[in-house]
C-alpha positions as CSV (number, residue, x, y, z in Angstrom):
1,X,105.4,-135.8,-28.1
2,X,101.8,-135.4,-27.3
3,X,100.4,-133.9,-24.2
4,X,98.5,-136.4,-22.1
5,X,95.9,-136.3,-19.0
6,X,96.0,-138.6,-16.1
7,X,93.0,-139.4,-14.0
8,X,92.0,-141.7,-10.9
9,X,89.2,-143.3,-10.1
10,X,88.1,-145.6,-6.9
11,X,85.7,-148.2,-6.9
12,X,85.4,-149.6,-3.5
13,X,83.1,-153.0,-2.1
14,X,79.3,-152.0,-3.0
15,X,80.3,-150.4,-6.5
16,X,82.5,-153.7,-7.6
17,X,79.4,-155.9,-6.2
18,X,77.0,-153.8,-8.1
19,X,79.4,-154.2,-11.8
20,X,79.5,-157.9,-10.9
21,X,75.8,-158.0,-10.7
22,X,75.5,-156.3,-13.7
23,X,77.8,-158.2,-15.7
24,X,77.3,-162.0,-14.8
25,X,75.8,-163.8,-17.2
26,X,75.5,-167.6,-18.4
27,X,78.7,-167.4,-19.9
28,X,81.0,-166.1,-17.1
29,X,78.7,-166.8,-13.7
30,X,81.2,-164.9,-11.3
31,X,83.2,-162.4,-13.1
32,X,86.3,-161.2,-11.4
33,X,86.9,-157.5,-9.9
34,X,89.5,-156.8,-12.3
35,X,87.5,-157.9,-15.7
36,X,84.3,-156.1,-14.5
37,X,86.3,-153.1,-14.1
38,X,88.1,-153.6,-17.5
39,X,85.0,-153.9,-19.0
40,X,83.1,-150.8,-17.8
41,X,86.1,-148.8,-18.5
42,X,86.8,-150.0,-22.1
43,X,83.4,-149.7,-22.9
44,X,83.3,-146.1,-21.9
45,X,86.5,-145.1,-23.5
46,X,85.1,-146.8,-27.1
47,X,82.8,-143.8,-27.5
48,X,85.2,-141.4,-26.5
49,X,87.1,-142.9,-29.5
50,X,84.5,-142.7,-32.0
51,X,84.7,-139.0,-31.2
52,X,88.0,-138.0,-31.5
53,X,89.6,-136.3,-34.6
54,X,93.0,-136.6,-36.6
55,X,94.5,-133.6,-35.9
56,X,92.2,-132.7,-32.5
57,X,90.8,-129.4,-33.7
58,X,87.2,-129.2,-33.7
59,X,87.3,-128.0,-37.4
60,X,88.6,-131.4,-38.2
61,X,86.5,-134.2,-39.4
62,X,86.1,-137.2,-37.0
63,X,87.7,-140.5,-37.6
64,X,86.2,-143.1,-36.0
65,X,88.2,-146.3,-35.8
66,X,86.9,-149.6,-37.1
67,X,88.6,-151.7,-34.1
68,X,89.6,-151.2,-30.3
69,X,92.1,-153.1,-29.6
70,X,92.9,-154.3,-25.9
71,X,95.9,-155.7,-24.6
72,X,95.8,-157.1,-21.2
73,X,98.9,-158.4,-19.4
74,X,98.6,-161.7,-17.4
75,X,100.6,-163.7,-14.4
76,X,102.1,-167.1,-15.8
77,X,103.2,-168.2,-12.9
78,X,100.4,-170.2,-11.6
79,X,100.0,-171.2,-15.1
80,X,103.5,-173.3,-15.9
81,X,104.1,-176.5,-15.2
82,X,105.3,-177.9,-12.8
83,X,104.5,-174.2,-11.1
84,X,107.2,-172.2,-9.7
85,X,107.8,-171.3,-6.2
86,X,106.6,-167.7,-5.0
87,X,110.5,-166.7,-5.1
88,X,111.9,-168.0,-8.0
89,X,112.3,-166.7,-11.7
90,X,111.4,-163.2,-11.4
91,X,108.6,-161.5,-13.3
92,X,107.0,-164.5,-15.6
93,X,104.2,-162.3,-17.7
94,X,102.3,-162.8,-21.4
95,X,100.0,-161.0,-23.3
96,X,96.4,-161.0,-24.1
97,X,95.1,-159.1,-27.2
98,X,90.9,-158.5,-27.2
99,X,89.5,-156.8,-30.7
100,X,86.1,-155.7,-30.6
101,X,84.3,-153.6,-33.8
102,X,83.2,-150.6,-32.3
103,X,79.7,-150.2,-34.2
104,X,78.9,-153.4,-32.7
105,X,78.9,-151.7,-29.1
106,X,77.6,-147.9,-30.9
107,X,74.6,-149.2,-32.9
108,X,72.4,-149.2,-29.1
109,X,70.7,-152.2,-30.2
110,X,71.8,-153.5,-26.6
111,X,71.5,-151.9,-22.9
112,X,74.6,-151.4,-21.7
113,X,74.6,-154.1,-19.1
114,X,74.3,-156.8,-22.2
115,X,77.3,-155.0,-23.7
116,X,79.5,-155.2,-20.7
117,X,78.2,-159.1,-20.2
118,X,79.8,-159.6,-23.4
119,X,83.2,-157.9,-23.1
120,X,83.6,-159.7,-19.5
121,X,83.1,-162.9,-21.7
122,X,85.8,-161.7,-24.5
123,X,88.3,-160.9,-21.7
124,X,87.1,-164.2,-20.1
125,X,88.0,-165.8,-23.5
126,X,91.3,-163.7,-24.7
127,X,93.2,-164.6,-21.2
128,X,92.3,-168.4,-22.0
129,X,93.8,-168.4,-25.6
130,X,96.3,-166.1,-25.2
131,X,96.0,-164.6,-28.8
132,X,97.5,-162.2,-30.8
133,X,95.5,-159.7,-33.0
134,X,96.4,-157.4,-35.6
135,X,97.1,-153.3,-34.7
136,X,94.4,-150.9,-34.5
137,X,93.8,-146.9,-34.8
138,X,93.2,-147.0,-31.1
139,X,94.6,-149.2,-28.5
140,X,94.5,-149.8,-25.1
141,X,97.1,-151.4,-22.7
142,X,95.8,-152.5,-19.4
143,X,98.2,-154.2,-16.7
144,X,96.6,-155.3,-13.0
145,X,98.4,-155.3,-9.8
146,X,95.4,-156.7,-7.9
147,X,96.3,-159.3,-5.6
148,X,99.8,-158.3,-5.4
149,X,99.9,-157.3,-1.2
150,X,101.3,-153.8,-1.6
151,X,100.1,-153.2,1.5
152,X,101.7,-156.1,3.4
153,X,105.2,-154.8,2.3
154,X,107.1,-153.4,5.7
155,X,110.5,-152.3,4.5
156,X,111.4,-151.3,8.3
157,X,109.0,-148.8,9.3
158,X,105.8,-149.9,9.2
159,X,103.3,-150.9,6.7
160,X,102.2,-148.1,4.0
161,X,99.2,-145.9,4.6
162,X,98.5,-145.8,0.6
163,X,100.4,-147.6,-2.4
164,X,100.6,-146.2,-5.5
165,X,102.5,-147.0,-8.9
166,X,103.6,-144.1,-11.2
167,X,102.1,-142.7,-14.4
168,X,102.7,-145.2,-17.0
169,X,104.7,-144.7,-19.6
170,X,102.4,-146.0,-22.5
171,X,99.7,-143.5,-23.9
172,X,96.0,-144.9,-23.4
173,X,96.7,-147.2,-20.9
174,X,94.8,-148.7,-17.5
175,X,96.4,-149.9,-14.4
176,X,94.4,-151.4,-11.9
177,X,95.3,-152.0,-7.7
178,X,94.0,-153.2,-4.7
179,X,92.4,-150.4,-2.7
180,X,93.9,-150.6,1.0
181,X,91.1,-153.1,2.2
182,X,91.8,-155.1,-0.5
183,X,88.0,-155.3,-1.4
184,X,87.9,-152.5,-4.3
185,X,89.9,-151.3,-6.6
186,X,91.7,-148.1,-7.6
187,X,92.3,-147.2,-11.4
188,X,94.7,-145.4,-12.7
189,X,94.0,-144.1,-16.9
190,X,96.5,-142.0,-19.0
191,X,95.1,-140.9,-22.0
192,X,96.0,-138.5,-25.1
193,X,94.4,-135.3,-24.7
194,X,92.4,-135.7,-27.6
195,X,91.0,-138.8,-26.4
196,X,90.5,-137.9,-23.1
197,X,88.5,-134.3,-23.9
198,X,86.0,-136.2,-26.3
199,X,83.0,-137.6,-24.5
200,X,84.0,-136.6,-21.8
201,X,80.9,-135.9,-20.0
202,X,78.9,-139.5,-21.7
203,X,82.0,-141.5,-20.2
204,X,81.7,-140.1,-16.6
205,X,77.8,-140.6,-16.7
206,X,77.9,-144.2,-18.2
207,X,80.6,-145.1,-15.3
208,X,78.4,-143.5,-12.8
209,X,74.9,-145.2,-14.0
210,X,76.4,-148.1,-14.6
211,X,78.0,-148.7,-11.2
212,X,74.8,-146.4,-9.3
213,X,72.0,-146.3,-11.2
214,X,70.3,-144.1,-8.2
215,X,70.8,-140.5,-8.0
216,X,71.3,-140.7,-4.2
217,X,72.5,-143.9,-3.5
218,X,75.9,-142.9,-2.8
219,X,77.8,-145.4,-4.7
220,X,79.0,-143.4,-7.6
221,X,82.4,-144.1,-8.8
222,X,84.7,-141.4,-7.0
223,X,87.1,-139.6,-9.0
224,X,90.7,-138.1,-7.5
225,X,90.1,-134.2,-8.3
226,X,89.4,-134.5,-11.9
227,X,91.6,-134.1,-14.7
228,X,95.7,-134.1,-14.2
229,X,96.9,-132.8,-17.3
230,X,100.4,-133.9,-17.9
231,X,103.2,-132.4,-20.0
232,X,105.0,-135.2,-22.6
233,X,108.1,-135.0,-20.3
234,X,105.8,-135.6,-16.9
235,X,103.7,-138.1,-18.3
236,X,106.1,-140.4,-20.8
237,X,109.3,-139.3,-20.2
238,X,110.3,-140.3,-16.9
């Protein structure tokens, strides 16, 4: 099984304000924390598709998928009818699945900030209908725990200084939380190595431009140490 690499990033109150200014638009007027986020990091990871290879030598040609594909997990329980009480049922989830061509978004006919309008608006869109799509070379699985009060849970000995979830077992995949104020939000990527090593240095600047366009401003998006590169049993194995 392929080796894989884990990495953390934190976007707290001024950078989420900042994507959310960014990213409005006439078709979704207040975008959410979690699909600003989503956006911005999908968009980023599209190029480091389009520069990954087959076999992930550098001798090897290329391959740059046609499609990325997006699958985005959603709460139905505030969706059924009549709704559920908070304690009932258990874990009532579907699934969204978002297709985008990839030269749409590599051409550069559009600023950034126009691209990530639109993909706010697909997610926007996908979560409404609910569709299915066919599979693509590269995929993406994204699940959010924003909103669920990890930080409110007292099991006897107090409240927890930091929440965390563990590495996922899916390849390529996103997992978004509440940061401890509950204002920002903490993500947490696992990617293939071959992914993760191409455009490497594009992705981190488009995250940081995008969220900071100022060289000093101080609200760059902050990274946990880098890289955490995982063994196949560490990372999907568990």
């Amino acid at each position: 099984m392929e080796k894989g690499v884990a990495k953390r990033y934190v976007f707290d109150k001024s950078k989420i304000a900042a994507l959310k200014a960014k990213t409005a638009s006439d078709t979704v007027k207040q975008p959410t924390r979690v699909e600003v986020v989503t956006a911005l990091i999908w968009r980023c990871l599209m190029g480091s598709a389009s520069r990954s290879t087959s076999s992930g030598s550098s001798s090897a040609a290329p391959v740059k998928p046609r499609y990325s594909l997006l699958m985005q997990s959603a709460d139905l329980r505030k969706r059924v009818e009549p709704p559920f009480s908070q304690n009932s049922v258990g874990n009532l989830v579907g699934c969204c699945a978002l297709e985008i061509e990839n030269d749409v978004y590599e051409s550069g006919s559009e600023p950034l900030e126009c691209q990530l309008q639109d993909l706010v608006a697909k997610l926007r869109q996908g979560i409404k209908e609910f569709g299915e799509k066919k599979n693509s070379e590269k995929h993406l699985m994204c699940t959010s725990w924003c909103n669920f009060d990890l930080y409110e849970v007292d099991l006897g000995w107090g409240k927890p200084v930091y929440a965390t979830i563990p590495i996922n077992s899916y390849e390529n995949s996103i997992m978004l939380m509440d940061t401890r104020d509950r204002d920002g939000v903490e993500l947490l990527l696992t990617m293939t190595s071959v992914w993760a090593e191409c455009g490497e240095r594009e992705r981190e600047s488009r995250m940081s431009s995008l969220v900071d366009p100022s060289e000093n401003g101080g609200g760059r998006v902050s990274g946990g140490g880098g890289h955490r590169r995982m063994e196949p049993r560490e990372k999907f194995e568990r």
